[in-house]
C-alpha positions in Angstrom: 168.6 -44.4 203.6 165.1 -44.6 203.1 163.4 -41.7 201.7 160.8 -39.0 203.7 157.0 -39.6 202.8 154.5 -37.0 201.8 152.9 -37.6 205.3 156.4 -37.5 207.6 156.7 -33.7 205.7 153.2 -32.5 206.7 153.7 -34.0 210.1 157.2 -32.1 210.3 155.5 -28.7 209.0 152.5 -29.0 211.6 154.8 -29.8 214.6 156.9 -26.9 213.4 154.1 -24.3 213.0 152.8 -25.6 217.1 156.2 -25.4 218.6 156.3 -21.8 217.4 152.9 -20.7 217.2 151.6 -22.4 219.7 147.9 -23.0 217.9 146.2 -23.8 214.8 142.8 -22.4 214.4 141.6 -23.3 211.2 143.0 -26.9 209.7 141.7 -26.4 206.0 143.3 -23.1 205.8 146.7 -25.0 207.2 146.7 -27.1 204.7 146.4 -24.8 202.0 149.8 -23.4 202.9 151.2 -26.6 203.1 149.8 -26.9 199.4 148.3 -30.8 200.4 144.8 -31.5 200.6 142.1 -31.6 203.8 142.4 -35.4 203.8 146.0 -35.8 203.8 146.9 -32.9 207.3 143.9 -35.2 208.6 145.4 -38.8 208.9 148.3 -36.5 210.2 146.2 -35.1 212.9 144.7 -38.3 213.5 148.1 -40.0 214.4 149.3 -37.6 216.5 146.0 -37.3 218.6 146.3 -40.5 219.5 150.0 -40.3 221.0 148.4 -36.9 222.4 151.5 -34.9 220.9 148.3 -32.8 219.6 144.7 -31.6 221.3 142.2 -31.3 218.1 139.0 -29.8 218.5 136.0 -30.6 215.6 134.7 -27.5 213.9 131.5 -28.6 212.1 129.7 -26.8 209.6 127.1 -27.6 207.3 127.0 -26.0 203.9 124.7 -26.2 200.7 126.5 -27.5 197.8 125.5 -27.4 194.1 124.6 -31.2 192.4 126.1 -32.1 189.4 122.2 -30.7 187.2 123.3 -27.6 188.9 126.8 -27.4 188.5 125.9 -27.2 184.7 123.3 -24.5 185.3 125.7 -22.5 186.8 128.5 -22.6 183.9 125.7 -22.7 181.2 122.8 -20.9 182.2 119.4 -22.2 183.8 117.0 -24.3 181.1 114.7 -21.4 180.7 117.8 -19.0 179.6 119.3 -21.9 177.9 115.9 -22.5 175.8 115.5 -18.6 175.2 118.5 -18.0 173.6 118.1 -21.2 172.0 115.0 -19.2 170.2 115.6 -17.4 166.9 113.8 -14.3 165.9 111.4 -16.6 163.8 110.8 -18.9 166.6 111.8 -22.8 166.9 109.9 -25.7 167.0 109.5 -28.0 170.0 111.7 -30.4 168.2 114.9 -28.7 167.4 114.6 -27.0 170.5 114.5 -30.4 172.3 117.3 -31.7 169.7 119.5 -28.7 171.2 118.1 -28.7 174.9 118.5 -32.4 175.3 117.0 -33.0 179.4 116.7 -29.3 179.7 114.0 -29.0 177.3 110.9 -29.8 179.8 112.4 -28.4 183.0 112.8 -24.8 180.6 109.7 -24.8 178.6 107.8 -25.0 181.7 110.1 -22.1 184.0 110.0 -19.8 180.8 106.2 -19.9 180.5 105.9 -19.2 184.1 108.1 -16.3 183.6 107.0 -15.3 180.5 109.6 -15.3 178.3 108.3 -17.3 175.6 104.5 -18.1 173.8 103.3 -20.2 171.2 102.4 -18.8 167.3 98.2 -18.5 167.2 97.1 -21.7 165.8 100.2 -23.7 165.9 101.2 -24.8 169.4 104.3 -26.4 168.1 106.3 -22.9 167.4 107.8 -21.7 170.1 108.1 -17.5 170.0 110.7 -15.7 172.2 108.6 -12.8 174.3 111.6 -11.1 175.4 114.9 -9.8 173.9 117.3 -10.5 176.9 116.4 -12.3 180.4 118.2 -11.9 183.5 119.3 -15.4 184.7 118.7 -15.1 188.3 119.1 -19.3 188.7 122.2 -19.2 187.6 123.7 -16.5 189.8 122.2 -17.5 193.0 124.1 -21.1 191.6 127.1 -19.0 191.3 126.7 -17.3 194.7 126.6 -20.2 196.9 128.9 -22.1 194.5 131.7 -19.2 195.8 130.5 -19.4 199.5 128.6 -16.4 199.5 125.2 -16.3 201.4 122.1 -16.3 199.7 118.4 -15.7 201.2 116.9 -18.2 202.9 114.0 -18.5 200.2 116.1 -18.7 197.3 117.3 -22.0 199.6 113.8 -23.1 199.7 113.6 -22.7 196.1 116.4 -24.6 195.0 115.7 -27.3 197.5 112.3 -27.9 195.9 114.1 -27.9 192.2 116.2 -30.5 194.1 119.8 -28.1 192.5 121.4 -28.2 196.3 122.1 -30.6 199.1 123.4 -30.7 202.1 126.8 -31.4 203.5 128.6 -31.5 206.3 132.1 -30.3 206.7 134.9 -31.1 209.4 137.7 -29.9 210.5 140.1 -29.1 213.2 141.6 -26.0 215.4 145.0 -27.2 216.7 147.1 -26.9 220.1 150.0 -28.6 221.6 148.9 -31.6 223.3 150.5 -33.1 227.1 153.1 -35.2 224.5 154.0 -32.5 222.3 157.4 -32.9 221.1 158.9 -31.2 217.8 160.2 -34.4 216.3 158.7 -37.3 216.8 161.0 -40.5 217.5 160.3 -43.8 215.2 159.4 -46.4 218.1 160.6 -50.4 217.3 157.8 -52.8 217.6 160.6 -55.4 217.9 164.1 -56.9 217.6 165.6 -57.6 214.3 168.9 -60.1 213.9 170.5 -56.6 212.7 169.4 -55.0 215.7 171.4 -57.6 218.1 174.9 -58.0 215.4 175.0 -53.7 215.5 174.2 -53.4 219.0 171.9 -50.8 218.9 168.9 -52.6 220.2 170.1 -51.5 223.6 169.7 -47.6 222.3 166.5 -48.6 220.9 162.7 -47.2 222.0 160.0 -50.0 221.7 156.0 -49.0 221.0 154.4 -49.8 224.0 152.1 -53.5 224.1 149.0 -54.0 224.6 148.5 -57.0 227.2 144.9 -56.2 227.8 143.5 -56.0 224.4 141.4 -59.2 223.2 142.7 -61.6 220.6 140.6 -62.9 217.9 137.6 -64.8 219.2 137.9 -68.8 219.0 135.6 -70.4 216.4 133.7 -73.0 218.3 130.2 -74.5 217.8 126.8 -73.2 218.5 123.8 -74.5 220.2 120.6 -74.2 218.1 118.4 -72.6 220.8 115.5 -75.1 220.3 118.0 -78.2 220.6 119.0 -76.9 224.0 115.5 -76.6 225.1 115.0 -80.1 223.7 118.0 -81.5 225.8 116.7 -79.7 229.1 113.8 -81.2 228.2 114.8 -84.9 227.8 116.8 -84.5 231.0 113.8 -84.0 232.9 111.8 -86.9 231.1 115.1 -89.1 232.4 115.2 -87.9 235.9 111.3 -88.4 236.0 112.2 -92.3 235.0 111.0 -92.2 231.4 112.5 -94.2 228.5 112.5 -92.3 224.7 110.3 -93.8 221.9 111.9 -94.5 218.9 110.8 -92.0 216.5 113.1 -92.5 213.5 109.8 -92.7 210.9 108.5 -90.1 209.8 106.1 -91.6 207.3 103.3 -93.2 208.8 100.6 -95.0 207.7 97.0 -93.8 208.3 96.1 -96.8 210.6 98.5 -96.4 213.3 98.4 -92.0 212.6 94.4 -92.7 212.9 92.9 -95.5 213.5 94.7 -97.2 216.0 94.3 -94.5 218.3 90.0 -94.5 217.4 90.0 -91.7 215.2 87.1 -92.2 212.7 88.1 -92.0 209.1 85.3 -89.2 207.9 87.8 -87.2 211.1 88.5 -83.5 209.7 92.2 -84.1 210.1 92.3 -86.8 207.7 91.7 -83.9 204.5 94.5 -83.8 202.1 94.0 -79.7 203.9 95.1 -81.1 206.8 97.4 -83.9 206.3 100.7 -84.3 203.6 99.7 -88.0 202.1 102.5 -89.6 200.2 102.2 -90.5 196.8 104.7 -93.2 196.2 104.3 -95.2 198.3 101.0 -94.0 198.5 99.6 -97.0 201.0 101.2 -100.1 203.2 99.7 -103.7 203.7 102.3 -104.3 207.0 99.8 -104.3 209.1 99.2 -106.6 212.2 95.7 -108.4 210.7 94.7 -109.4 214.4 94.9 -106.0 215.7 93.6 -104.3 212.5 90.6 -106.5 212.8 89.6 -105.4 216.0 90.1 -102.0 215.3 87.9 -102.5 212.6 85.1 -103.7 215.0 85.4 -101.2 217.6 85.0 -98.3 215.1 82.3 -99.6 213.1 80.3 -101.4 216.0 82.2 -100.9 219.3 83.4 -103.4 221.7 85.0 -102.9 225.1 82.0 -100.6 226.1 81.9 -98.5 223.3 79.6 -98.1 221.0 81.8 -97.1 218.2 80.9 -95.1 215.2 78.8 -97.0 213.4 80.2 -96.5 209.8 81.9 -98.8 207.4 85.3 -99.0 208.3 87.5 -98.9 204.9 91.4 -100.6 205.1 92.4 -98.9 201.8 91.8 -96.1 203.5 94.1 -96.9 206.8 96.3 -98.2 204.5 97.6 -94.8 203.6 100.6 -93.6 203.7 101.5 -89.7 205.4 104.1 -88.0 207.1 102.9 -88.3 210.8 100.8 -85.8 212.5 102.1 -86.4 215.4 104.0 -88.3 218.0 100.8 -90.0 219.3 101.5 -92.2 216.4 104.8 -93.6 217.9 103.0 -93.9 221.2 100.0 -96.7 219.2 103.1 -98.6 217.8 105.2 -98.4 221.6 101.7 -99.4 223.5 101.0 -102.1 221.1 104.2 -103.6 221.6 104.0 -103.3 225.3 100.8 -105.4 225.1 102.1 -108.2 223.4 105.2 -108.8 225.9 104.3 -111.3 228.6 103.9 -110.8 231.7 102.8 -106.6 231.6 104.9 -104.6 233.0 104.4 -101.0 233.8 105.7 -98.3 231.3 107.1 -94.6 231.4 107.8 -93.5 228.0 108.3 -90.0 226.1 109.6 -88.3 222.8 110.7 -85.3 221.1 110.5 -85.4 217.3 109.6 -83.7 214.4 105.5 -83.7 213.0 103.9 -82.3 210.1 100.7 -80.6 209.9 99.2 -78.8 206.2 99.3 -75.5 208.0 99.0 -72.0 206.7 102.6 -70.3 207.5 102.9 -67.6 209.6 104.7 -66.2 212.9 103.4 -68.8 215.1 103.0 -71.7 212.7 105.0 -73.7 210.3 104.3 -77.0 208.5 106.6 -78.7 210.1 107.1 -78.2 214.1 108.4 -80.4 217.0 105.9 -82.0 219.6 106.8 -83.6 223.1 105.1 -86.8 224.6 105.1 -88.0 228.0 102.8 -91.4 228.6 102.6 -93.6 231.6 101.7 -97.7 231.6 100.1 -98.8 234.7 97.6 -100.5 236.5 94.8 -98.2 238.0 95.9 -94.5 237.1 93.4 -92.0 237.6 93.2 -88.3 236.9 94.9 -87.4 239.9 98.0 -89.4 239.3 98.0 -87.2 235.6 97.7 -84.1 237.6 100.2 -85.0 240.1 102.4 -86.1 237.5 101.9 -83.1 235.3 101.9 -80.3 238.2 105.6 -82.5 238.7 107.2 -82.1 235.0 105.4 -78.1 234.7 107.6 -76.9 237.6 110.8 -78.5 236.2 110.1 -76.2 233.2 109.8 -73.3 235.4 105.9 -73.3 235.3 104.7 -73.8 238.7 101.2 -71.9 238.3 99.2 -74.4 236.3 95.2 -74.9 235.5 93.4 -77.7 233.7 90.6 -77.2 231.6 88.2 -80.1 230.2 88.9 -80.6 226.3 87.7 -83.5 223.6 89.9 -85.8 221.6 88.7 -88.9 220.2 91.4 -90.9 221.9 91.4 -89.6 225.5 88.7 -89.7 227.8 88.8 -87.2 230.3 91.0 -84.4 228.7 92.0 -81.6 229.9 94.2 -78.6 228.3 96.8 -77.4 230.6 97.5 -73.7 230.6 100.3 -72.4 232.3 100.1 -68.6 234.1 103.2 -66.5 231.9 104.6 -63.6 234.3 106.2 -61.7 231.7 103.0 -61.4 229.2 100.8 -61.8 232.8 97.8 -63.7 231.7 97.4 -67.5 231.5 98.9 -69.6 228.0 98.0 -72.3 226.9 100.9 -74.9 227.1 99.7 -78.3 226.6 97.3 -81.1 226.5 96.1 -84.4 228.2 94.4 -87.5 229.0 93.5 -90.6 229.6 93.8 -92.9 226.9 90.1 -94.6 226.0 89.9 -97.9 226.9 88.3 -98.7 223.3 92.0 -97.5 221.9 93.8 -99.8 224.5 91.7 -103.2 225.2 92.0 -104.1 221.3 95.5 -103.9 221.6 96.0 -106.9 224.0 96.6 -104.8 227.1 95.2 -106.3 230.3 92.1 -105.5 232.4 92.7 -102.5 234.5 95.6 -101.1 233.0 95.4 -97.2 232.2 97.8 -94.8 230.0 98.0 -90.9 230.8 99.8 -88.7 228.2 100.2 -85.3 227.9 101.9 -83.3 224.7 103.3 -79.9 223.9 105.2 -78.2 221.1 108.9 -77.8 221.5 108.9 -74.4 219.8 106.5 -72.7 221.7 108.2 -72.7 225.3 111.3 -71.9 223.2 110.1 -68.8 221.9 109.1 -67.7 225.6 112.5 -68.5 227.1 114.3 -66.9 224.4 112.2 -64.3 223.7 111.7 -64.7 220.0 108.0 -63.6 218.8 108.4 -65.4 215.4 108.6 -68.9 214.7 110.5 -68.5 211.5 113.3 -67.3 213.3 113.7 -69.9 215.4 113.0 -73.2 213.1 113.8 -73.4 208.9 115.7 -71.9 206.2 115.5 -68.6 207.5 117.3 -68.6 210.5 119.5 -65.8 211.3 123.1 -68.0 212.2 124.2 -64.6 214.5 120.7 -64.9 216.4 122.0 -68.8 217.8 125.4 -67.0 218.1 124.1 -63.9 219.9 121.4 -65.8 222.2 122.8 -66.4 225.5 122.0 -69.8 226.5 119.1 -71.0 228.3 118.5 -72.7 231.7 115.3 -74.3 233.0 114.3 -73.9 236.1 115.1 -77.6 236.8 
């Protein structure tokens, strides 16, 4: 037979004491006649409040307790008693009295001077005199007092409080009545049938604990969507419904010409400073380059051509030769649009694509060096502004953002431009979300592109409209190392307004 457990005795004594009492006001009292500590009647209590054989009611109360510095004030004495009777009649010096103080020593030295109990020989600072023949420790029996429970006044609290000798704690526990369930004994329910069970027969005499059937199992481990790859694929679902084909953008490191030059940048450009721009170095430059085209690029930038005038500088190839991680996606769109221009006969275009760029950017909440851009372009003969517009105020409202206004802007490829800014409801001013134009036709002719044929582009960050539609206000959070894995669990996920 197995044998009873501490707990089973307790729980036997306290069912006993109800069925005939009828109450128990005061649990820690209770369990000093059981002889079994606070903790123990508790996890008693606890059990049977739950199968509401018991009501228990909390009784809180928060006393001051001694710390462990003045738990040994109060069997020793304070430091300043300690350091008097350290004293002899002769006096002491600071020393020996520290040798037999040990961490005492300062705290007394300074309490007994401020009562003073003690002064220094004339001329010699170092020997310490006892002032008095006896001192009544008051420290230590206002220790003693609340050490035994007893009350003390309310400045002698403040007073220990500011020698940091007390803290606070809280106390709980429990007056006791019979609850709806009460029963004397409780029965032992089976949480299920043994082979024992069914050979004896006495499964049919048997109780079982009640189940369960609506409580939750363990949660299924599945995968996560990152939130900006989900605003990427809503993304490239819209450039596919508009009739776009992606770009490959599998190269990260580009050379300067086709990051630059190629799309009529001049090479004294700001963005070309190592401040700027990561440059690679090894392999620091290329020399696959298309020498037709290069040639012609080399013309139009130092002496126009195709009714520019160009820049008028002298064009160096060591210096487009250079090798960088791109700046951005415009750099896929040179390589894309040159292609197009050598396939025979032209044939109009709709490209776009989401990738990774690199800038030399200063890190903070809203930038990083690193950061995804989206690129729409279009290939056709006789595009205009308007058909930008139209086309933009089409692929805005499949993101949700159908309040839109264009304001002229300068890049050295595009000419008109225009940055798009989008009215934001929630922060209720206007943001800017993008930007746009017309490629030049000094950036396109070179390339082998026919007469007449126009390109309109327009670009955005991925991160930025992710942030808004998930409501993260820094950029670190959403993209790099530092990414919180329960933030992509946590985030519900996100629809566009397609």
């Amino acid at each position: 037979m197995a044998e009873k457990s501490p707990a089973a005795d307790v729980e036997a004594g306290l069912l006993a004491h109800l069925n005939s009492t009828g109450e128990v006001p005061d649990s820690r009292a209770f369990a000093s006649s059981l002889g079994v500590s606070h903790l123990e009647l508790e996890g008693v209590i606890k059990s049977l409040s739950a199968f509401r054989i018991v009501d228990s009611t909390d009784i809180i109360k928060e006393t001051w307790v001694l710390t462990d510095e003045a738990k040994g004030y109060a069997a020793r004495g304070s430091p300043e008693a300690q350091l008097v009777a350290a004293i002899p009649p002769e006096g002491a010096s600071k020393d020996a009295l520290k040798a037999k103080l040990g961490d005492a020593f300062d705290v007394g030295m300074k309490a007994a001077a401020r009562n003073k109990w003690i002064g220094f020989e004339k001329g010699n600072k170092d020997l310490v005199l006892r002032k008095v023949e006896n001192v009544e420790d008051e420290l230590q029996e206002q220790l003693k007092r609340l050490e035994n429970g007893e009350v003390v006044p309310d400045k002698v609290i403040d007073d220990l409080k500011r020698r940091k000798l007390i803290t606070k704690e809280k106390s709980i526990w429990y007056s006791l009545k019979k609850g709806p369930e009460f029963v004397v004994k409780r029965k032992t329910l089976a949480t299920d049938v043994t082979t024992e069970h069914l050979r004896s027969g006495d499964w049919k005499d048997l109780e079982f604990k009640d189940y369960n059937y609506g409580a939750q199992g363990q949660p299924i481990a599945k995968g996560y969507v990152q939130p900006l790859m989900e605003v990427r694929e809503a993304i490239e679902n819209i450039f596919i419904m508009m009739g776009f084909t992606e770009m490959p953008t599998n190269n990260f490191v580009e050379s300067s010409f086709w990051n630059f030059d190629a799309l009529f940048q001049p090479q004294q450009h700001p963005a070309r400073d190592s401040h700027d721009t990561f440059f690679l170095k090894a392999p620091a430059a290329t020399s696959q380059l298309p020498e037709d085209y290069l040639e012609k690029v080399k013309q139009v930038h130092q002496s126009g051509g195709y009714g520019s005038k160009g820049y008028g500088y002298d064009w160096k190839r060591d210096e487009a030769e250079k090798n960088l991680l791109r700046t951005h996606t415009t750099a896929v769109s040179t390589r894309i649009l040159y292609k197009l221009a050598q396939e025979k006969p032209f044939a109009p275009k709709r490209y776009y694509s989401i990738d990774r760029v690199f800038r030399n950017e200063a890190v903070d909440r809203t930038h990083l060096a690193e950061f995804h851009q989206i690129e729409g372009l279009i290939c056709d003969y006789g595009l205009t502004l308007g058909d930008l517009i139209g086309v933009l105020e089409d692929f805005f409202s499949s993101l949700g953002m159908s309040k839109l206004r264009f304001k002229p802007a300068y890049n050295p490829y595009t000419e008109p431009s225009m940055e798009i800014f989008s009215y934001h409801d929630g922060l209720k001013k206007w943001v800017e979300v993008g930007n746009s134009g017309m490629f030049r036709p000094e950036m396109l002719l070179p390339m082998g592109l026919p007469e007449g044929v126009n390109v309109i582009a327009w670009g955005l960050s991925l991160e930025r409209p992710t942030m808004i539609l998930y409501g993260i206000d820094n950029i670190r959070d959403l993209f790099g190392p530092k990414v919180d894995f329960n933030l992509i669990k946590s985030n519900p996920l996100c629809r566009l307004g397609l």
